[in-house]
RODO-2510 file (C-alpha; in nm, 4 decimals, decimal comma):
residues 232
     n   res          X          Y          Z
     1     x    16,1970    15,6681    -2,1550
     2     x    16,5631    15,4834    -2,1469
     3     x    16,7337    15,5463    -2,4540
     4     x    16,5005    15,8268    -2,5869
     5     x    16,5303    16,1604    -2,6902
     6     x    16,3215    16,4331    -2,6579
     7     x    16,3401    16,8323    -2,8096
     8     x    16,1394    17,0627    -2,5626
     9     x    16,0854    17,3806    -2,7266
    10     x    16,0782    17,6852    -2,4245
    11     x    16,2647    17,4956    -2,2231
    12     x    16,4055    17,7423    -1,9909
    13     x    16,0198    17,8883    -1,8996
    14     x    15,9318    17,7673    -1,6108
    15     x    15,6947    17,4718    -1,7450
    16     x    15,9256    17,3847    -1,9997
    17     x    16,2095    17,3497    -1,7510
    18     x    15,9561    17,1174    -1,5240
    19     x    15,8938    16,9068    -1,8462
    20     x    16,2561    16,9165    -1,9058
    21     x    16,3360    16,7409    -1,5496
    22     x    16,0652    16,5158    -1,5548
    23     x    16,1985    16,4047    -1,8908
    24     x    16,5168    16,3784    -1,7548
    25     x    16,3971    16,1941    -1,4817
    26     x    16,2281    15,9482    -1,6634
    27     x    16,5730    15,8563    -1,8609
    28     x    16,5160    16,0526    -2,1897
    29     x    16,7944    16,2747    -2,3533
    30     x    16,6645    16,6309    -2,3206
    31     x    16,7180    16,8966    -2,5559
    32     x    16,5983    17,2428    -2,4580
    33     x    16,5484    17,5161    -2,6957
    34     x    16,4938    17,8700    -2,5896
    35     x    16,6066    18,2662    -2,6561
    36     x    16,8025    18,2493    -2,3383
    37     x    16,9099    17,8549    -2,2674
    38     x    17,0922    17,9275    -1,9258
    39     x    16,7296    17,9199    -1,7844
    40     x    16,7173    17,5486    -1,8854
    41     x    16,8354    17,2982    -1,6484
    42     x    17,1336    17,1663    -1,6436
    43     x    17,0673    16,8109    -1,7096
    44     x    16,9582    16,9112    -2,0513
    45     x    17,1565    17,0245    -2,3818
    46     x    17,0703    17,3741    -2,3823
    47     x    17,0146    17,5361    -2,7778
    48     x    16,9942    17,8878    -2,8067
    49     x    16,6651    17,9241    -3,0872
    50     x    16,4337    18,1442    -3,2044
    51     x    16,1597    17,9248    -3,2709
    52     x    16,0151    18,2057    -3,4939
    53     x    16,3095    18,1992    -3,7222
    54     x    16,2906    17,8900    -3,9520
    55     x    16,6860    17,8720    -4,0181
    56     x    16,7034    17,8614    -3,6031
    57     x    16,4803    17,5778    -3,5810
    58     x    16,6461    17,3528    -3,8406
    59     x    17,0080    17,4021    -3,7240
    60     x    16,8592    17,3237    -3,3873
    61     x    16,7093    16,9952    -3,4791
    62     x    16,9770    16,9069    -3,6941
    63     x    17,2197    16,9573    -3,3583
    64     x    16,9869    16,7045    -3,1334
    65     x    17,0399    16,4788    -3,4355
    66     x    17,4013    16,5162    -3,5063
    67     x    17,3993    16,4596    -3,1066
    68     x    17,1634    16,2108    -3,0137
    69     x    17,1395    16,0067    -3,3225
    70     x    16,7266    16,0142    -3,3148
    71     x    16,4252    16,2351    -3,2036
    72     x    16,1249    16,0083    -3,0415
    73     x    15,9585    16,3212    -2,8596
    74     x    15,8802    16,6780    -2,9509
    75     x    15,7265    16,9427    -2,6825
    76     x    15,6111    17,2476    -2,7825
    77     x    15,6242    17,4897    -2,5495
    78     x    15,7169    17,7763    -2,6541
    79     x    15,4972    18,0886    -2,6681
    80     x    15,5617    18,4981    -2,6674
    81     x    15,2180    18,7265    -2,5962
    82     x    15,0831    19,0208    -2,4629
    83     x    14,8378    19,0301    -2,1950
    84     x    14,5593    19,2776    -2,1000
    85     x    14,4555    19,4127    -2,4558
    86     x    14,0853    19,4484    -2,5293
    87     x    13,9383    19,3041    -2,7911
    88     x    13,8990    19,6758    -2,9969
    89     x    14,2284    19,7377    -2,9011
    90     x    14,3841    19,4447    -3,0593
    91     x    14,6163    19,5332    -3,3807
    92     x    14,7864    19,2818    -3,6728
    93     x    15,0804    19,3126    -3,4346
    94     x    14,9690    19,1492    -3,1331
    95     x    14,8268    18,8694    -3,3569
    96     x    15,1304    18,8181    -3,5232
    97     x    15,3361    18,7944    -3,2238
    98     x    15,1027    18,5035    -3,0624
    99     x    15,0901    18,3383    -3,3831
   100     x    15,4910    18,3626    -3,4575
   101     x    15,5551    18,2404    -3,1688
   102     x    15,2220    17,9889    -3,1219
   103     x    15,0982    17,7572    -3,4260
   104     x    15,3434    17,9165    -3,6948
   105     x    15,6134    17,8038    -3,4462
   106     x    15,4833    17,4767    -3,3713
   107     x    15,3670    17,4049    -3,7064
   108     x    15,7311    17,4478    -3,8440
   109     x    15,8736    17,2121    -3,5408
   110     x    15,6184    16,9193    -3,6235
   111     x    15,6930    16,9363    -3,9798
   112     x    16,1081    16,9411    -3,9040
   113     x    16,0533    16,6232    -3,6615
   114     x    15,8367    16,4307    -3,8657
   115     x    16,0395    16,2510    -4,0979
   116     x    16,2658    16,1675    -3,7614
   117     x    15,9642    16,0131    -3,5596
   118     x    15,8752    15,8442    -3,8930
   119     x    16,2015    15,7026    -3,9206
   120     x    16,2147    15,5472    -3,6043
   121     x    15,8969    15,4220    -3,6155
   122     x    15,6725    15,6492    -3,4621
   123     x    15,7096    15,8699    -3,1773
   124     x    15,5038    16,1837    -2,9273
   125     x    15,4564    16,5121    -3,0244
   126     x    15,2728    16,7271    -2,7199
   127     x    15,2025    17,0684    -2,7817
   128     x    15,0559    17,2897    -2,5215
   129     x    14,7499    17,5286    -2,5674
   130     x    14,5619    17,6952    -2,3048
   131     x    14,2107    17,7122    -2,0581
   132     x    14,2506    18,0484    -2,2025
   133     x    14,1510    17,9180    -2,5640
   134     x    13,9513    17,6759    -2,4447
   135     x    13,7164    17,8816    -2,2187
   136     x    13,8205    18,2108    -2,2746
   137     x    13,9706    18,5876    -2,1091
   138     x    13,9070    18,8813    -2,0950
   139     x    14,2296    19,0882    -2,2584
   140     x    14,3517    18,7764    -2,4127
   141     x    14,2165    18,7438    -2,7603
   142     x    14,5637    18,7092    -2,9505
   143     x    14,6612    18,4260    -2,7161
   144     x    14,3330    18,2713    -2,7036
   145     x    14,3051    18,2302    -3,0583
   146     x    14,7039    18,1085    -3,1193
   147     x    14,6489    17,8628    -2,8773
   148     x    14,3303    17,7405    -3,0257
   149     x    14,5099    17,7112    -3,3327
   150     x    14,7510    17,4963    -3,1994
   151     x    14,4862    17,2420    -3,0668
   152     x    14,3549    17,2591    -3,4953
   153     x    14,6841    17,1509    -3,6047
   154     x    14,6733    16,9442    -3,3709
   155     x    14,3990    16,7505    -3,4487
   156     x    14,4638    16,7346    -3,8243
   157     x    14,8472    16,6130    -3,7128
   158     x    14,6815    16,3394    -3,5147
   159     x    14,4699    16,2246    -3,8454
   160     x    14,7718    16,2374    -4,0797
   161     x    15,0534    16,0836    -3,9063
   162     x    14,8395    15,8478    -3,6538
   163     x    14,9234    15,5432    -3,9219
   164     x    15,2773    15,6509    -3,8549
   165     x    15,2271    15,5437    -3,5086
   166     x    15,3326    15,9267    -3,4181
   167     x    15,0337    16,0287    -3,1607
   168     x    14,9733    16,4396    -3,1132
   169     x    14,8447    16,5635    -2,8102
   170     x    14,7518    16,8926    -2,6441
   171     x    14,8013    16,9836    -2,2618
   172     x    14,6005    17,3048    -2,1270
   173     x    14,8127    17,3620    -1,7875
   174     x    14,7700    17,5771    -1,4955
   175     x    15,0980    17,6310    -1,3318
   176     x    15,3479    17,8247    -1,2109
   177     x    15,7061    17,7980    -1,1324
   178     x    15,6930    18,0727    -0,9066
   179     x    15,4497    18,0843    -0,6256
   180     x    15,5253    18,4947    -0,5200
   181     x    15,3816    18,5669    -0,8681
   182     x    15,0941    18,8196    -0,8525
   183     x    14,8289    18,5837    -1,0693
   184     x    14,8835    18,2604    -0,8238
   185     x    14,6476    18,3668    -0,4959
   186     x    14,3406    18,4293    -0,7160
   187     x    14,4130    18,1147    -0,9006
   188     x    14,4855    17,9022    -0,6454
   189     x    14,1059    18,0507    -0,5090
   190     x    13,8960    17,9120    -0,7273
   191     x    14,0516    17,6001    -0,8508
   192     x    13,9001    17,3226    -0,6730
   193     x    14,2100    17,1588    -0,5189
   194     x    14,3303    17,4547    -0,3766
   195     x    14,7111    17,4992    -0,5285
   196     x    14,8488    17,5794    -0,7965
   197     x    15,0077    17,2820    -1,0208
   198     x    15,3738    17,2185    -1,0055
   199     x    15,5467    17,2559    -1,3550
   200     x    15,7720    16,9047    -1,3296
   201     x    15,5639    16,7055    -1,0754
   202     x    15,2421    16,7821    -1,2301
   203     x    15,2660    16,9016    -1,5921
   204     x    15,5820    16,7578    -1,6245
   205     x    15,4473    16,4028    -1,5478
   206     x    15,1795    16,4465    -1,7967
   207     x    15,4061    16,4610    -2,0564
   208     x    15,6096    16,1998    -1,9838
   209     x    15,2430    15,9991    -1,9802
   210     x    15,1866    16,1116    -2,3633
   211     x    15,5204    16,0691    -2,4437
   212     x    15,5520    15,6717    -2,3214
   213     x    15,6289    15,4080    -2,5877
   214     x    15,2426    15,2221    -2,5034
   215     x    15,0280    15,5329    -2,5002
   216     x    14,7177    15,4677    -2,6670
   217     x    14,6300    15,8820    -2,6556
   218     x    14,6069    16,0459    -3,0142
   219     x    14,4226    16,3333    -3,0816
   220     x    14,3379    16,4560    -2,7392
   221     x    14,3227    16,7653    -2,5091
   222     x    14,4045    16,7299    -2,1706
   223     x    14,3409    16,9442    -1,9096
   224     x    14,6093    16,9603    -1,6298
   225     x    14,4475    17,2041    -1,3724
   226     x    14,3453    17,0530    -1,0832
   227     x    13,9633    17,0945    -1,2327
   228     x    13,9361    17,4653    -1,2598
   229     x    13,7772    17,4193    -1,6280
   230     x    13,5178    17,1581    -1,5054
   231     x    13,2780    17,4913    -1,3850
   232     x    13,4028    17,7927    -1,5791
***
């Protein structure tokens, strides 16, 4: 990744500051975008953006280009919800809030990269959807369905800009920055390699998998979670 520069959108959550050092790590230029950018790491250059405000997310690109010269990776990581709603409980609200935040969000960041991957060539775009979408919660309709969404773009990005030599990915994670947090015990229970994944060593390296130069991967989910979706 020497020489390359990558924007990581929710960069200062705690798997977008793991994909953020493993970036790093791997010798791209990182640029993290979040509401609060002191919770990105250090090694990055932090941009305060709303990814659900349009204006945010050009002047934000436009920065990393002013700064870096070039864009060769986009992450999309970024994503607001709200958790435990039943279905009849659900309003226009909650929807619009996973949506914002989830395909409208990433939608807008593909379409503000593109013409910089396509300059240069081609490039990685990895956006990140969810088990949750894929399999399903209880509570967790809203985010279920924005994340689904995201793999549809997805898929349609992969079709159109593939003969750009721009490859779009998804990655369904299970991990956790934080292992005092309440969910992690019952998760790390019934996943099958007992632990819960590690957002740079794990998720992080995935990325930097999609995002290398000879990646062949277009088009595809992958499932980083230690096989806890191979039963459900």
């Amino acid at each position: 990744m020497n020489g390359q520069v990558a924007i990581i959108t929710g960069g200062g959550g705690n798997i977008g500051r793991g994909v953020c050092r493993a970036m790093a790590k791997a010798g791209a230029a990182v640029a993290s975008l979040d509401l609060d950018p002191a919770g990105a790491d250090a090694a990055t250059l932090r941009i305060s953006c709303d990814v659900t405000d349009p204006a945010a997310c050009a002047r934000a690109v436009d920065t990393v280009v002013r700064e870096f010269g070039r864009i060769d990776t986009l992450v999309n990581a970024a994503q607001r919800f709200r958790a435990g709603i039943p279905l009849d409980e659900l309003t226009d609200d909650d929807l619009r809030v996973s949506f914002e935040s989830g395909p409208i969000a990433t939608l807008r960041m593909m379409q503000l990269c593109h013409p910089h991957l396509a300059a240069r060539g081609g490039g990685a775009i990895i956006n990140f959807a969810s088990g949750v979408g894929t399999q399903g919660m209880v509570g967790a309709a809203a985010y279920a369905a924005a994340k689904e969404a995201i793999r549809g773009l997805t898929k349609v990005a992969a079709l159109e800009w593939g003969r750009e030599n721009i490859r779009v990915n998804v990655i369904c994670p299970v991990a956790s920055g934080d292992p005092t947090a309440p969910w992690v015990p019952g998760a790390v229970a019934i996943n099958p390699m007992g632990r819960i994944g590690d957002p740079e060593a794990d998720i992080g390296a995935a990325v930097v998998y999609l995002a290398g130069p000879g990646s062949y991967v277009n088009g595809r989910t992958l499932h980083v979670d230690g096989g806890v979706g191979t039963w459900r």
